[in-house]
Every structure is written in structure tokens, then in C-alpha cells.
C-alpha positions as CSV (number, residue, x, y, z in Angstrom):
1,X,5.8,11.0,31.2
2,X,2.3,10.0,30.0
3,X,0.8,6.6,30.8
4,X,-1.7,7.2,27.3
5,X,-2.1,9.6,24.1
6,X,-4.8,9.8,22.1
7,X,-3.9,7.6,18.3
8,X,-4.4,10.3,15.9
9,X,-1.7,12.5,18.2
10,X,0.5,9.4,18.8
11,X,0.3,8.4,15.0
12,X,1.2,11.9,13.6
13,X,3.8,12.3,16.3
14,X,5.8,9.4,15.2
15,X,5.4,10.0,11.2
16,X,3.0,7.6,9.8
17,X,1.2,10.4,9.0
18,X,1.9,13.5,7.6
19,X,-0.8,16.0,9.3
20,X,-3.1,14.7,12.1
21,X,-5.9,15.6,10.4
22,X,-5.0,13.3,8.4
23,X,-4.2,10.3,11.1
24,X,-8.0,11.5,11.9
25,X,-9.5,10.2,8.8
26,X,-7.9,7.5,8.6
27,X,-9.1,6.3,11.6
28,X,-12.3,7.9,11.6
29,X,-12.6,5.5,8.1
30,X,-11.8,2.5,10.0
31,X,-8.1,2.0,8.6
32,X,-6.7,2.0,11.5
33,X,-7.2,-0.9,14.7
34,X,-5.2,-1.3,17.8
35,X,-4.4,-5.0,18.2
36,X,-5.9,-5.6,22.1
37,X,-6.3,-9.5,23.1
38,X,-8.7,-11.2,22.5
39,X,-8.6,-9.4,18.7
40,X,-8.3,-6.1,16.7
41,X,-10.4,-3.4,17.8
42,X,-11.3,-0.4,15.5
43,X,-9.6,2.8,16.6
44,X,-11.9,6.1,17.1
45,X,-8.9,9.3,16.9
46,X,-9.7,9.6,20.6
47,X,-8.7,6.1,21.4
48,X,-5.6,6.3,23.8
49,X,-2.9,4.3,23.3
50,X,0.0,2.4,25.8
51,X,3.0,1.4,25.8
52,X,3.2,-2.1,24.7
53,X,0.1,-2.2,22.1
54,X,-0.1,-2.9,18.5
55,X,-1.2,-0.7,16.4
56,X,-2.3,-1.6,12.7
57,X,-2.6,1.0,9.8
58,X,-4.0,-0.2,6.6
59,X,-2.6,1.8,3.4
60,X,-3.3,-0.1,0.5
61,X,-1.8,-2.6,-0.7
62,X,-0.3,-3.1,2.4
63,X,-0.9,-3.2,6.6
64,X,1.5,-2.1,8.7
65,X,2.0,-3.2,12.8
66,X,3.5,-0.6,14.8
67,X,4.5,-1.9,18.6
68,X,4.2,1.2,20.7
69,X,7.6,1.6,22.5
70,X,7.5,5.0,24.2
71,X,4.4,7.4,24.3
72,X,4.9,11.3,23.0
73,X,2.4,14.4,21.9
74,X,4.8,16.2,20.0
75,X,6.2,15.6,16.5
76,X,9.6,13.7,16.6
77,X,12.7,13.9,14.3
78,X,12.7,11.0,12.0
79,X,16.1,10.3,13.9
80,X,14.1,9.8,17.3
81,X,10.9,7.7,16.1
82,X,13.0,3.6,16.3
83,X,12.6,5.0,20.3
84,X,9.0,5.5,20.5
85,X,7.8,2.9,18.1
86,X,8.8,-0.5,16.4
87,X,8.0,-1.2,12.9
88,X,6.6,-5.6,13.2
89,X,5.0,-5.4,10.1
90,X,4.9,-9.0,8.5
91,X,7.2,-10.0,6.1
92,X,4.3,-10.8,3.6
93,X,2.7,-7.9,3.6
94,X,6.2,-6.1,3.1
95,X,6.8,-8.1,0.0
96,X,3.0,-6.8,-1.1
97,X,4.7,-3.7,-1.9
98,X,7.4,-4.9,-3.6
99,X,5.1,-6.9,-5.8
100,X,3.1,-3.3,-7.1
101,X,6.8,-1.7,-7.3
102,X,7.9,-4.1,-9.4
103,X,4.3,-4.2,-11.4
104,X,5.1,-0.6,-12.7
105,X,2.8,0.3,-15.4
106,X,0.6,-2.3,-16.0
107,X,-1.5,-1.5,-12.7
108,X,-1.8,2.3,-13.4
109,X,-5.1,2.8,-13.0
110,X,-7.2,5.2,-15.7
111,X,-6.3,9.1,-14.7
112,X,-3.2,8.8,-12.8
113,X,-1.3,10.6,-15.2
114,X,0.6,9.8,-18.6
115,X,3.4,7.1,-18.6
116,X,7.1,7.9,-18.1
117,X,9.6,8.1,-20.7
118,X,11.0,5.1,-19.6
119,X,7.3,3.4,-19.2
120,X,6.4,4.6,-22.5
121,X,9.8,2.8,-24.3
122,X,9.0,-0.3,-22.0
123,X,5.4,-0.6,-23.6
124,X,6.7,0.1,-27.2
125,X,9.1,-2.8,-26.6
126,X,6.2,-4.7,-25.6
127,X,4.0,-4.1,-28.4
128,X,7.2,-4.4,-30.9
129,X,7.6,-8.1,-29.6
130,X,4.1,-8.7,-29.7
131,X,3.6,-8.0,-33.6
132,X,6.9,-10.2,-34.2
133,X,5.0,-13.2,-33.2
134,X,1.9,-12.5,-35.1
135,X,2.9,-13.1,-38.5
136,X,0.0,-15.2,-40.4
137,X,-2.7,-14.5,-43.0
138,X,-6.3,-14.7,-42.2
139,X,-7.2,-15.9,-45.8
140,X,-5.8,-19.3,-44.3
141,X,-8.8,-19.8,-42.4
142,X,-10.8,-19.1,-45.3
143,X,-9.5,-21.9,-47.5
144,X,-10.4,-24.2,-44.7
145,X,-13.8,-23.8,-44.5
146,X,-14.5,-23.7,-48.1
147,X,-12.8,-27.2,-47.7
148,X,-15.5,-28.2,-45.5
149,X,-18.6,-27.0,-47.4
150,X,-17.1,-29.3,-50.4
């Protein structure tokens, strides 16, 4: 058995990511740091890894902690990866994603596609209420400030 892997191997091998080119950008853009005391150090693909470190991978929203458990070079069945890694991600950043789950709609940023039927009734519903509560004539203001120039 290995005593170190390269990251981008070790991070495809265990599913994080889906293609190691893949696990290569994302380190090669800085998104991914291996937690080494005294603090987090940026992770170059060719950085090896060891049993026992922390590894952090940043996709937005949240950043996920891995704890290396067991080192391995070859893809894993998603059945096998709880032995060669340990998910310690905090529990605030898991509720990070919960919060833009939850969010739906309103954070869809501009391109991302057309709204779901069910999005789409949501935001009529929205807009329906909205016009209930906005029932008032603007010729009220008008009386007002003729009052004043009296």
C-alpha cells in the first residue's frame, strides 16, 4: 500500500470529482487546500496526500473537509469511498446548502434557463398576492398637494 497519492488522483478516486481533469482545475484554480498545521496550504494537482490530512474543496456555496482515511489510485465504488475518506465538513457550511435549496428561484441567476412549471405557478402566486395589497388611487396624492399650495 501507498504511503502518498498525488490530490487530483486521490480526489477523483474517491468521487468528489467526476473526471480528474477536472479535480486538476480545480486545484490548479486554488479551490482546493490541504489543511497541514500551522494552517491551510493551497494544493498544486501534484501535491501528495497521507493518511490522516484534511483536505478542503471549495464548491460554491459551500466548503467541504474531507479527512483522508485510506490512500488509493484507482476509482472506487461509491459503496467503498466511507473507507478511504471521511466527510467532517461543518455543520454550517452544510446548512449553506440547504439555505440556496430552499431559496429556489429567486437566486436563479440571468441565463440559467427558464423557470419550472412549478417555479413559474409559485411566481404567479407571488405577483397575484402582491396586486391584492395594492389597491389605492394615485389622484389621492394629488388632492393633497393642491391642499398645500392653497
Amino acid at each position: 500500500m501507498k504511503e502518498e497519492v498525488r490530490i487530483d488522483k486521490w480526489l477523483w478516486a474517491v468521487r468528489v470529482f467526476k473526471t480528474r481533469t477536472i479535480a486538476t482545475e480545480a486545484c490548479k484554480k486554488g479551490r482546493v487546500t490541504l489543511g497541514v498545521p500551522p494552517g491551510d496550504v493551497l494544493a498544486k494537482p501534484s501535491r501528495t496526500v497521507r493518511v490522516g490530512d484534511t483536505v478542503n474543496v471549495r464548491k460554491p456555496p459551500v466548503t467541504y473537509s474531507f479527512r483522508v482515511r485510506a490512500l488509493t489510485e484507482n476509482r472506487l465504488g461509491a459503496k467503498l469511498v466511507p473507507e478511504y475518506m471521511e466527510n467532517v465538513t461543518p455543520r454550517s457550511q452544510l446548512d449553506l446548502l440547504e439555505v440556496v435549496k430552499i431559496s429556489g428561484f429567486i437566486d436563479r441567476r440571468k441565463g440559467l434557463g427558464r423557470p419550472t412549471k412549478r417555479e413559474g405557478r409559485d411566481l404567479a402566486r407571488f405577483t397575484d398576492d402582491m396586486s391584492d395589497g395594492w389597491d389605492f388611487d394615485f389622484d389621492d396624492f394629488d388632492d393633497e398637494d393642491d391642499e398645500d399650495d392653497e
